[in-house]
C-alpha positions in Angstrom: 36.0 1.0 -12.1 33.7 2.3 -9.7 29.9 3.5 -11.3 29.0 6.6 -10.3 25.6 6.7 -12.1 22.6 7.1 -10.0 19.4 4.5 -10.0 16.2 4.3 -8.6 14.5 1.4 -6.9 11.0 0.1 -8.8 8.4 -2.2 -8.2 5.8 -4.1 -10.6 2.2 -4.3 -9.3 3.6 -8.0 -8.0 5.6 -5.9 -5.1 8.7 -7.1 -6.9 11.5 -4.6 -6.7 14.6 -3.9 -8.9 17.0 -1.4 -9.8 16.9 1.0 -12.8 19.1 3.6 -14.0 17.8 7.2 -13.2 18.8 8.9 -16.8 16.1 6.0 -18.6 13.0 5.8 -18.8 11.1 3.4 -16.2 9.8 0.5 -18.0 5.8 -0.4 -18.4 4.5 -2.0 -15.6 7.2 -0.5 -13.0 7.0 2.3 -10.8 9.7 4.2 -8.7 9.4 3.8 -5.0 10.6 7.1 -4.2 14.1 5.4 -3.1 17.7 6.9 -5.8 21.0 6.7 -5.1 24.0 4.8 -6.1 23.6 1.2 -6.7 24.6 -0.1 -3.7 21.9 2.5 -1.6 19.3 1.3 -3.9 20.0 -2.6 -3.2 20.8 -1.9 0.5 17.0 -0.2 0.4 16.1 -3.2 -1.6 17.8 -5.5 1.3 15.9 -3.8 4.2 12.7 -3.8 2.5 11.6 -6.9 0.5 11.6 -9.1 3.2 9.2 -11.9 1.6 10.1 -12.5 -2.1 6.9 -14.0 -2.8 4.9 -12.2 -5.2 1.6 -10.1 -4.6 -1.0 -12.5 -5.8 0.6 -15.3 -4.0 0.6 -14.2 -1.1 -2.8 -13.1 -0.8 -3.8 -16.1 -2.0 -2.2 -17.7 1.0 -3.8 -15.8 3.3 -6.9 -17.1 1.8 -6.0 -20.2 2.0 -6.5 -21.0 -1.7 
């Protein structure tokens, strides 16, 4: 069975991505990235994009060296 529905790609304020369907409502503490499709676009997006799967706030605490 192939699905046909259409998603979105959404990130948290951690730079962490996901997939969401389109027809529902984004959850709290997501955003869209501007990126829909079908599922596979959205993960191939995903796939070219999130190249360090570390979250935000570790990161930049790395850089500082904390």
């Amino acid at each position: 069975m192939t699905d046909e529905r259409e998603y979105l790609v959404v990130l948290n304020d951690e730079e962490q991505y996901s997939i969401w369907r389109a027809d529902r409502p984004v959850p709290d503490g997501w955003h869209g990235d501007g990126t829909r499709g079908s599922r596979e676009e959205c993960l191939a997006h995903i796939e070219r994009v999130w190249t360090d799967m570390r979250p935000r706030s570790l990161r930049l605490r790395m850089e500082q060296g904390i």
